[in-house]
C-alpha positions as CSV (number, residue, x, y, z in Angstrom):
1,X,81.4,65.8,199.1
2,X,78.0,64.2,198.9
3,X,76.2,67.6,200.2
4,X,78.0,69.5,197.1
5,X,76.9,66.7,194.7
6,X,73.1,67.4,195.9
7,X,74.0,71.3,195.4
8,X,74.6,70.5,192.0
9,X,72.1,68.5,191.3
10,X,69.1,70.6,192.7
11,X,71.2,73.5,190.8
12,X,70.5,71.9,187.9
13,X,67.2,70.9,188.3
14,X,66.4,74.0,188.7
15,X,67.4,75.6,185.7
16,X,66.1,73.1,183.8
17,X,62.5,73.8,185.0
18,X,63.4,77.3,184.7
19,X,64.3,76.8,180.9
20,X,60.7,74.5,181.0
21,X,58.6,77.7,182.0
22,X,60.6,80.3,179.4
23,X,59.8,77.6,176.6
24,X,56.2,77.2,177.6
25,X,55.3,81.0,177.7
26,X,56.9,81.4,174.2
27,X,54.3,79.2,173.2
28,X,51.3,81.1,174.3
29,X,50.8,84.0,171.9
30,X,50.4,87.9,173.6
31,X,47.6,89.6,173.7
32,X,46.7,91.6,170.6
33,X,46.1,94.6,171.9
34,X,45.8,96.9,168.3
35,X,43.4,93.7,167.1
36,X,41.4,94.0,170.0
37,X,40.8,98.3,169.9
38,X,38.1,99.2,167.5
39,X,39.0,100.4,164.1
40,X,37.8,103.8,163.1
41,X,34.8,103.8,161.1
42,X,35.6,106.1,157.8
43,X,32.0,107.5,156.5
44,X,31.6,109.0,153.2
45,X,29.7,111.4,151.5
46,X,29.6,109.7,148.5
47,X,30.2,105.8,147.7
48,X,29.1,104.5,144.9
49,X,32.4,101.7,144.7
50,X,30.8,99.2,147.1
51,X,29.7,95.8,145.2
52,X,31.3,97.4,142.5
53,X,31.8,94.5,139.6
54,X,35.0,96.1,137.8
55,X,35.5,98.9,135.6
56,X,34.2,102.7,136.9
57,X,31.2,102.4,139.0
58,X,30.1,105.6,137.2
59,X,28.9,106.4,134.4
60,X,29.7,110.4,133.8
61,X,30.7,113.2,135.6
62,X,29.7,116.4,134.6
63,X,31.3,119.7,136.4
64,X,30.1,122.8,136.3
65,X,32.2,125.8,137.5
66,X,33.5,128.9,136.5
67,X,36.1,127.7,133.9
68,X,33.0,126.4,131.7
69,X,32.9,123.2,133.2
70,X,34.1,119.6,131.7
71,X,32.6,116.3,131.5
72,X,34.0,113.1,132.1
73,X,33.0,109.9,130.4
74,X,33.6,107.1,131.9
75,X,34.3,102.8,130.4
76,X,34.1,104.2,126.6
77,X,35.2,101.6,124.3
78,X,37.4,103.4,121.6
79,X,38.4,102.1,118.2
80,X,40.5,98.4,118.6
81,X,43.2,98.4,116.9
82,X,45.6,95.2,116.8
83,X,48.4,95.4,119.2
84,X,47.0,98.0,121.1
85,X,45.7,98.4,124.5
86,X,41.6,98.5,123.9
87,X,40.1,98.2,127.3
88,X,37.9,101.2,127.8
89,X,39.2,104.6,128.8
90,X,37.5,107.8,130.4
91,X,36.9,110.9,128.1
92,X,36.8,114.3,127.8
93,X,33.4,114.7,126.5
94,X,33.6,117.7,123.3
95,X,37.3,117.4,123.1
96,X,38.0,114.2,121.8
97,X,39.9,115.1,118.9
98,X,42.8,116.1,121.5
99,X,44.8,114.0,123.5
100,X,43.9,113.7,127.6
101,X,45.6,113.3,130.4
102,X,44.2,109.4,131.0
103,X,45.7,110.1,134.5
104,X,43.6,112.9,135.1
105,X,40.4,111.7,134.1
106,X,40.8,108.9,136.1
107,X,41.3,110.7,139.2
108,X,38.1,112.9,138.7
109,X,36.0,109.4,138.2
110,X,38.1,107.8,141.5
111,X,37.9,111.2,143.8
112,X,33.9,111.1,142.3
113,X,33.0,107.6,143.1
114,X,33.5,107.8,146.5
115,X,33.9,111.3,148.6
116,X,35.2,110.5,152.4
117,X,33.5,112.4,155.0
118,X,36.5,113.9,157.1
119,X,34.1,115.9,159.6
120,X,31.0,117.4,160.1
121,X,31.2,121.7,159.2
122,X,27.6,122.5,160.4
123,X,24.1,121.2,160.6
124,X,20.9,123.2,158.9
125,X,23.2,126.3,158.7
126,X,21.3,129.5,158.1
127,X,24.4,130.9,156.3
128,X,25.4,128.9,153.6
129,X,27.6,132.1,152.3
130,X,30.1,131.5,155.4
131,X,31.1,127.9,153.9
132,X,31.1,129.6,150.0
133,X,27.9,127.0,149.4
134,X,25.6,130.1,148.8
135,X,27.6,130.2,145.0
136,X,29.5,127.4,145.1
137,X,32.5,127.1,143.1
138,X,31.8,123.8,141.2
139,X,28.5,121.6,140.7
140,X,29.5,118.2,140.8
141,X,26.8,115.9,138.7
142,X,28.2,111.8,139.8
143,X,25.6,109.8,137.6
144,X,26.5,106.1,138.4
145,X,26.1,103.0,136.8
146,X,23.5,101.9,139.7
147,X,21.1,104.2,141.4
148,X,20.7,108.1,141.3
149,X,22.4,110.8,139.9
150,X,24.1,113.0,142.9
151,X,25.1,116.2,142.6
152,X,27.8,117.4,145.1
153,X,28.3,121.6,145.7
154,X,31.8,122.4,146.3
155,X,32.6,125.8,148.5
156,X,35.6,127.4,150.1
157,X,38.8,126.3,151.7
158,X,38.4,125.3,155.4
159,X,40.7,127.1,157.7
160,X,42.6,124.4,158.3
161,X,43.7,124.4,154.3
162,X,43.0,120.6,154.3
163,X,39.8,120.6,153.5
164,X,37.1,122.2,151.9
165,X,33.3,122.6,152.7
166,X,31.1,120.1,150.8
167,X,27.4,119.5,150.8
168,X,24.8,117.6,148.6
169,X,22.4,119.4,146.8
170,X,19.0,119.4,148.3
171,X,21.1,118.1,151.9
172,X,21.2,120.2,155.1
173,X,25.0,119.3,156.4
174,X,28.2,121.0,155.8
175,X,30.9,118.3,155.6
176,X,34.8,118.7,155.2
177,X,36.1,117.0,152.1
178,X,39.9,116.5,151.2
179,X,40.5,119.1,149.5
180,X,43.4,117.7,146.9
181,X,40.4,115.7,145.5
182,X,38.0,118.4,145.3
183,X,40.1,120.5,143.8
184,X,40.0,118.7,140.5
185,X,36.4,120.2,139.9
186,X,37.7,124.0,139.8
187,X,39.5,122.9,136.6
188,X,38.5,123.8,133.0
189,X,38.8,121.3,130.1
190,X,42.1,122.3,128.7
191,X,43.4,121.3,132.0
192,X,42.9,117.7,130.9
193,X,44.7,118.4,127.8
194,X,48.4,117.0,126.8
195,X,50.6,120.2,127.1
196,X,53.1,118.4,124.6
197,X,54.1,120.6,121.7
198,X,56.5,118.0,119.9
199,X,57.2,115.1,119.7
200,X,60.8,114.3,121.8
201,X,64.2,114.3,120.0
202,X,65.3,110.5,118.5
203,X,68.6,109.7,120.3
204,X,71.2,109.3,117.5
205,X,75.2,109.3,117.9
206,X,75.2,113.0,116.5
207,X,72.6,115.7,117.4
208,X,72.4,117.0,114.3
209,X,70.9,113.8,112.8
210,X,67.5,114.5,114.0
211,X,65.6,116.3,111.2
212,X,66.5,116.2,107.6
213,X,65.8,120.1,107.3
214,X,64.6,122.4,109.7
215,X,63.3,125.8,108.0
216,X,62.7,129.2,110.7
217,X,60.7,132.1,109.2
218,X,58.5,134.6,111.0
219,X,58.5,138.4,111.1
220,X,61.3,138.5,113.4
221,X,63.8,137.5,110.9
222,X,62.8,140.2,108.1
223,X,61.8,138.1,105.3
224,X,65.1,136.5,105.5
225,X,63.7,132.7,106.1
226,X,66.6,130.5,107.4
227,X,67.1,126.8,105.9
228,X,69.0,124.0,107.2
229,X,69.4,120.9,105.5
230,X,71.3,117.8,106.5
231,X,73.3,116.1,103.9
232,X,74.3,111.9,103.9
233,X,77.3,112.1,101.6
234,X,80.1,109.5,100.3
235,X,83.3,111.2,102.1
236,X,85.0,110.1,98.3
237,X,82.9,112.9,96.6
238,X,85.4,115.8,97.7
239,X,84.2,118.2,95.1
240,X,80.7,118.8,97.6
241,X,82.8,119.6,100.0
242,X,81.1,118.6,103.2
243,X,81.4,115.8,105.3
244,X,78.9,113.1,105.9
245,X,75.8,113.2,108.0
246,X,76.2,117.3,108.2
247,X,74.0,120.2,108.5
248,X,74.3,123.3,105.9
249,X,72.5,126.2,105.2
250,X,71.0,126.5,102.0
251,X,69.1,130.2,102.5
252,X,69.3,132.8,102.6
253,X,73.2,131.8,101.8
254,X,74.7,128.2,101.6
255,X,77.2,128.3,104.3
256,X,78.6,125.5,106.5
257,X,77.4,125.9,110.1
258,X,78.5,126.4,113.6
259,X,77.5,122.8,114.8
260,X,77.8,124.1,118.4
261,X,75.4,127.1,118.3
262,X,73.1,125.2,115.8
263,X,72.4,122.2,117.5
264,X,71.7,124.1,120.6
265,X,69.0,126.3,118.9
266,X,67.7,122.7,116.9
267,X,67.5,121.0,120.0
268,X,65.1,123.2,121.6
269,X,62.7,122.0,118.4
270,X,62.0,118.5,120.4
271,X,60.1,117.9,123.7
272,X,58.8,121.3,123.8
273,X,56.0,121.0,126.7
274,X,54.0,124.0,127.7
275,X,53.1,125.4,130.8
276,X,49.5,125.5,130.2
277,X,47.1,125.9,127.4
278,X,45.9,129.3,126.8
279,X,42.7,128.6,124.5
280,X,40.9,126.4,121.6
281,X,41.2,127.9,118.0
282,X,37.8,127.5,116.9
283,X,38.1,129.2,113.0
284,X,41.6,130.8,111.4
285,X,40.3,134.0,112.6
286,X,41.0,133.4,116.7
287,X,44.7,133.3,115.3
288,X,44.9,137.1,115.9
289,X,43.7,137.0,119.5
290,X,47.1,135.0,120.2
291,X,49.2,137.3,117.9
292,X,49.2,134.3,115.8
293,X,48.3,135.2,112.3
294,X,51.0,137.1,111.3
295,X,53.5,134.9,113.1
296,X,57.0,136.6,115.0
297,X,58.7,133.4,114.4
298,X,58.1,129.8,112.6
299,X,59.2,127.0,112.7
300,X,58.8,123.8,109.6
301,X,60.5,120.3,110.5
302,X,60.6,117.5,108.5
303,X,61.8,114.3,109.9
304,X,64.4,112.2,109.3
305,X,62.8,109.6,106.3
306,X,59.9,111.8,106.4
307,X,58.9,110.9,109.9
308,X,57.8,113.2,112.3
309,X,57.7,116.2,110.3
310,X,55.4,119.5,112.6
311,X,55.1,123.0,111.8
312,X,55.1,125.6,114.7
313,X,54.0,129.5,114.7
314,X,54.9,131.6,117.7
315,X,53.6,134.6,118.9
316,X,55.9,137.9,120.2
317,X,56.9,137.7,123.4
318,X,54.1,139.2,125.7
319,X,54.8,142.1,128.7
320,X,55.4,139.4,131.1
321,X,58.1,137.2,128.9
322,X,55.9,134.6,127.7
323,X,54.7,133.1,124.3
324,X,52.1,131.4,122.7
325,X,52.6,128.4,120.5
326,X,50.5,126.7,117.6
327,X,51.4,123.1,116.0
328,X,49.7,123.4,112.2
329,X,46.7,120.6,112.6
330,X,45.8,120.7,116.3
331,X,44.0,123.7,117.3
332,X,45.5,124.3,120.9
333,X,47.6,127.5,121.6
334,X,49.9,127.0,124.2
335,X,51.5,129.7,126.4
336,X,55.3,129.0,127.9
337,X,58.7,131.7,128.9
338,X,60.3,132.5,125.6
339,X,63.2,132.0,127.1
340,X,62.8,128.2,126.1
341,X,62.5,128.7,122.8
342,X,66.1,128.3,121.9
343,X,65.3,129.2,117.9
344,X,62.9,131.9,118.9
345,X,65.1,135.0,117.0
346,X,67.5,132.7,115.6
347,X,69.1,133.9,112.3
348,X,71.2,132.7,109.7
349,X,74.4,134.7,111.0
350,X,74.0,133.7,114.5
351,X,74.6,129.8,113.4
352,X,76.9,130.3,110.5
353,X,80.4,129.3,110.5
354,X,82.1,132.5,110.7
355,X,85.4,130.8,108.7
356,X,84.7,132.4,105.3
357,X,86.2,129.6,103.9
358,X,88.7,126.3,104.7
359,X,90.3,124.5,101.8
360,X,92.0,121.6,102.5
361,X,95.4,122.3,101.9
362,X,96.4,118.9,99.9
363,X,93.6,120.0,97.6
364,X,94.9,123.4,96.9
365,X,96.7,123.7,93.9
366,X,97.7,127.4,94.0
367,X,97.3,130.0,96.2
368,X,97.1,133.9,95.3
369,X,97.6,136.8,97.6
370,X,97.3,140.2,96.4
371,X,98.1,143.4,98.3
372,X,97.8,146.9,96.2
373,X,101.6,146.8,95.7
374,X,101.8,143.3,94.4
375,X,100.8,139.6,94.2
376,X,102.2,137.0,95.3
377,X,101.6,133.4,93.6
378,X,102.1,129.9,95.9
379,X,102.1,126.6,94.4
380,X,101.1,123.6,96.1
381,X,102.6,120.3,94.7
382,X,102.9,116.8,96.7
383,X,100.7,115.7,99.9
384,X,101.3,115.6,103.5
385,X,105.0,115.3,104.4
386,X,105.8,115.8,100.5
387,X,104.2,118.9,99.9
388,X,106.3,121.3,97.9
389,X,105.8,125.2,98.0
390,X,107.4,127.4,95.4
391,X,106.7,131.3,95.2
392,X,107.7,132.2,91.5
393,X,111.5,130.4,91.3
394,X,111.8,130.3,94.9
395,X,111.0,127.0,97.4
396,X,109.8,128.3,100.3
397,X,110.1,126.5,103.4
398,X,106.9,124.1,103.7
399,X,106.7,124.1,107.6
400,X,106.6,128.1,107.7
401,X,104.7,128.3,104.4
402,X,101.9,125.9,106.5
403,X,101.8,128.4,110.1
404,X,100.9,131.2,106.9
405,X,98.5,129.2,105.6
406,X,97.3,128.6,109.3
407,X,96.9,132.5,109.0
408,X,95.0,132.6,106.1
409,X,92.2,130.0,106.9
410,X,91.1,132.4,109.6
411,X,89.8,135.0,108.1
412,X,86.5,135.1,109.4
413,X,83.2,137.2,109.7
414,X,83.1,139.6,112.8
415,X,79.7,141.2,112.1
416,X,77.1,142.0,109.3
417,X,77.7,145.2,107.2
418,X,74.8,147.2,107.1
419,X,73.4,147.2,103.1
420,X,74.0,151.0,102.6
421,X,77.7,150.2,103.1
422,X,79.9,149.7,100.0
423,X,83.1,149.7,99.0
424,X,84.5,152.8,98.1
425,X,88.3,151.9,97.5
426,X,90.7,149.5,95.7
427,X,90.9,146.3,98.4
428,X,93.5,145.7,100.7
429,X,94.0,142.2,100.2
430,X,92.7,139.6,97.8
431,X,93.0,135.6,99.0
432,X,92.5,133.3,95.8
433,X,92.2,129.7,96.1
434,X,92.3,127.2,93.2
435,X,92.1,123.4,93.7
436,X,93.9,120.5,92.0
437,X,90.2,118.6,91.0
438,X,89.1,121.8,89.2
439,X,86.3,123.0,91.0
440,X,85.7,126.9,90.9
441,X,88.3,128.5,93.1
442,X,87.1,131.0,96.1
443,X,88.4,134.5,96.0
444,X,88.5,136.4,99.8
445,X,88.5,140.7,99.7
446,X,88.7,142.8,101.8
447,X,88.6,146.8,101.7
448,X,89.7,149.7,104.1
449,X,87.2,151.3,105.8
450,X,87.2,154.5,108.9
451,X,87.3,152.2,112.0
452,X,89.8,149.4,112.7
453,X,87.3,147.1,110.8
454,X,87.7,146.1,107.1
455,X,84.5,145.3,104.9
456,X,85.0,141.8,103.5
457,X,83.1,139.3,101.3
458,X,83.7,135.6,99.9
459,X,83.1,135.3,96.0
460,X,81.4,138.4,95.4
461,X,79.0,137.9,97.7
462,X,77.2,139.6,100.9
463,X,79.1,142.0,103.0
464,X,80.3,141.3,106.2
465,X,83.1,143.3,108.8
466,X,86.4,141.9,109.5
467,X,89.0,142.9,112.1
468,X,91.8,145.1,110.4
469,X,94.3,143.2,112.9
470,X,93.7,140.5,110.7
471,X,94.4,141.9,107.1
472,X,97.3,143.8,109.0
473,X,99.0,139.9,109.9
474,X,98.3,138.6,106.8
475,X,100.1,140.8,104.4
476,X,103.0,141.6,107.2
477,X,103.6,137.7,107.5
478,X,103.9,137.7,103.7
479,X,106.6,140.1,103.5
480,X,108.3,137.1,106.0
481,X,107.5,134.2,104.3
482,X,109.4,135.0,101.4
483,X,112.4,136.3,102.9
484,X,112.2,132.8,104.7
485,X,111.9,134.3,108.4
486,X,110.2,132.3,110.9
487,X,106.6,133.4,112.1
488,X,104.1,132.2,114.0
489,X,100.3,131.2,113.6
490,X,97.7,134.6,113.8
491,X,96.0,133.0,116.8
């Protein structure tokens, strides 16, 4: 018994000093082996940011390449305006009227100030031509705020499409550069230029809200200009007969609009951002080197309160799909797929409602329809549930009298008639509404013509095609609703 109580003990003993040593060598901190290895010593071509005492260490640099070359200004103290941001900015030295990508311009001054050596190309070479330094693509002119002016030669692409072969002027090495940052010297000035167009859409609750008219001319729509106008109405004044907050087209004919199709092509009005700038207009007379002077299609916004109101002219589209743009008062043109332009070749028929017309049938107070055999007079008395129908002595049943008038609210435009086309016969059918507050009634024809299509018009005015099927259900549903048989809506 006492020999097992000595096991224990020295067992014990033992761990503890075991536990002693663990603790102890958790205490003593391991070697550092990454602290201890040498860091890798990055040379530079270029540094011009040591004891740097804020702000760009530079004071310009000025590029000269193939595009015509750009220079950069750099710490120039703009205009300062209250609430504004008026610490000094980099510029775009000859194009200040424009707006610059600040972004941009920055990087050229950062890549500038300091050039990391990534590798020596050659020493003393005899041909410079090898490494593209015998015409190098861009002359690189760092002037700093300390010190001498350096000019950097930029040449080819190193195999290893990395890099690219640098050397200083008057200097006998070939180094690698990265070749990201020394690709920013083979770019011209518009490069630096803001490729917006206009300005982005405000976000209302309904899409059509964002413009107070929008007006589209241009060749492509043959002197036919296209208006749109939004209307803010009291929904009381039914005689306008539009609802509040709308669109409608007042030219080349006031019609109500298909909201669907026209806010799509409205849309595409906002946040138009091009793909790159094409050229500078210099004088109204570089407008015909972009197909600009005699516009194919235009585009005048005015803003909602008369905010952001632009203008827009846009070239035809070119062999390989593009176009170019204008905004009246900056003198950019801008190139992007005429495929987004959603209003390029809108016209007026492609956004019009094609309902000819939709009287509310509480505010109808009589309703004519006239084949070449007879006509047929319906008056409308009472509202809703109460409505009351009588054709001549006879009550007609209100529910089946209302699926006919479904029927007759949907005659609609199919397609433009072509102007040489008139009406050379008595119509088929005549539609006449007149309304309970007085207004001018609206009177619907339609005539025969050779193909299943009927020529049709609203008041008199233009003519359009309508499907005969049409005509054809109206005056056979007639014949119905006065014997009192049941039928059932067109569509």
């Amino acid at each position: 018994m006492i020999k097992k109580l000595i096991f224990i003990a020295v067992m014990i003993l033992a761990l503890g000093a075991l536990v002693l040593i663990l603790f102890i060598l958790n205490k003593v901190p391991a070697a550092d082996t990454a602290a201890q290895a040498p860091a890798a010593e990055r040379k530079y071509i270029v540094d011009f940011e040591s004891g740097g005492e804020g702000g760009s260490p530079l004071v310009s640099v000025r590029v000269e390449n193939s595009g015509g070359g750009y220079t950069v200004l750099a710490n120039v103290q703009g205009p300062i305006v209250p609430g504004e941001d008026s610490a000094p900015k980099p510029v775009l030295l000859g194009w200040e009227e424009f707006s610059a990508d600040t972004y941009l311009l920055n990087r050229v001054l950062n890549v500038s100030s300091r050039i990391e050596e990534r590798g020596v190309a050659a020493e003393m070479p005899e041909n410079l031509g090898a490494f593209g330094l015998d015409t190098p693509g861009a002359a690189v002119h760092i002037r700093p705020v300390r010190g001498e002016e350096v000019t950097i030669l930029v040449g080819n692409p190193a195999p290893d499409r990395i890099n690219r072969y640098v050397m200083k002027q008057g200097g006998t090495v070939v180094y690698l550069a990265y070749g990201s940052g020394m690709d920013l010297f083979d770019k011209s000035p518009l490069d630096f230029l803001d490729k917006t167009i206009s300005p982005a859409a405000v976000q209302n609750e309904y899409q059509e809200n964002l413009f107070a008219e929008v007006v589209l001319g241009g060749s492509v729509r043959q002197g036919e200009e296209l208006s749109v106008r939004r209307f803010k109405v009291d929904p009381s004044e039914s005689k306008m007969r539009i609802l509040p907050n709308t669109l409608r087209m007042l030219k080349p004919i006031q019609a109500n609009l298909n909201m669907d199709k026209a806010s799509k092509a409205f849309a595409g009005l906002f946040g138009l951002s091009a793909a790159r700038i094409a050229g500078r207009i210099e004088n109204p007379d570089d407008l015909a080197d972009w197909g600009l002077d005699k516009p194919y299609s235009t585009a005048a916004v005015t803003g909602i309160e008369g905010e952001g109101n632009f203008s827009l002219r846009v070239s035809a589209p070119t062999a390989e799909g593009n176009v170019y743009i204008q905004r009246e008062g900056l003198n950019l043109v801008f190139e992007m797929p005429a495929s987004s332009i959603t209003w390029l070749t809108t016209t007026w028929f492609d956004i019009m409602d094609r309902i000819m017309v939709l009287p509310f049938i509480d505010h109808v107070a009589e309703v004519d329809v006239i084949s070449r055999e007879k006509t047929v007079n319906f008056r409308l008395s009472g509202e809703g549930d109460n409505l009351k129908v009588m054709a001549g002595e006879t009550e007609v049943d209100e529910s089946n009298f209302r699926k006919y008038y479904q029927t007759l609210l949907l005659a609609m435009y199919d397609e433009l008639s072509p102007e040489q086309e008139k009406p050379k016969t008595k119509p088929v059918l005549e539609i006449v509404y007149r309304y309970r507050d007085g207004r001018p009634g609206d009177r619907v024809t339609f005539w025969e013509t050779n193909s299943r299509r009927c020529l049709s018009c609203l008041n008199g005015g233009r003519l359009y095609y309508t499907m005969s099927v049409y005509v054809d259900s109206v005056l056979a549903d007639l014949e119905r609703v006065l014997k009192g048989e049941k039928i059932v809506s067109y569509i």
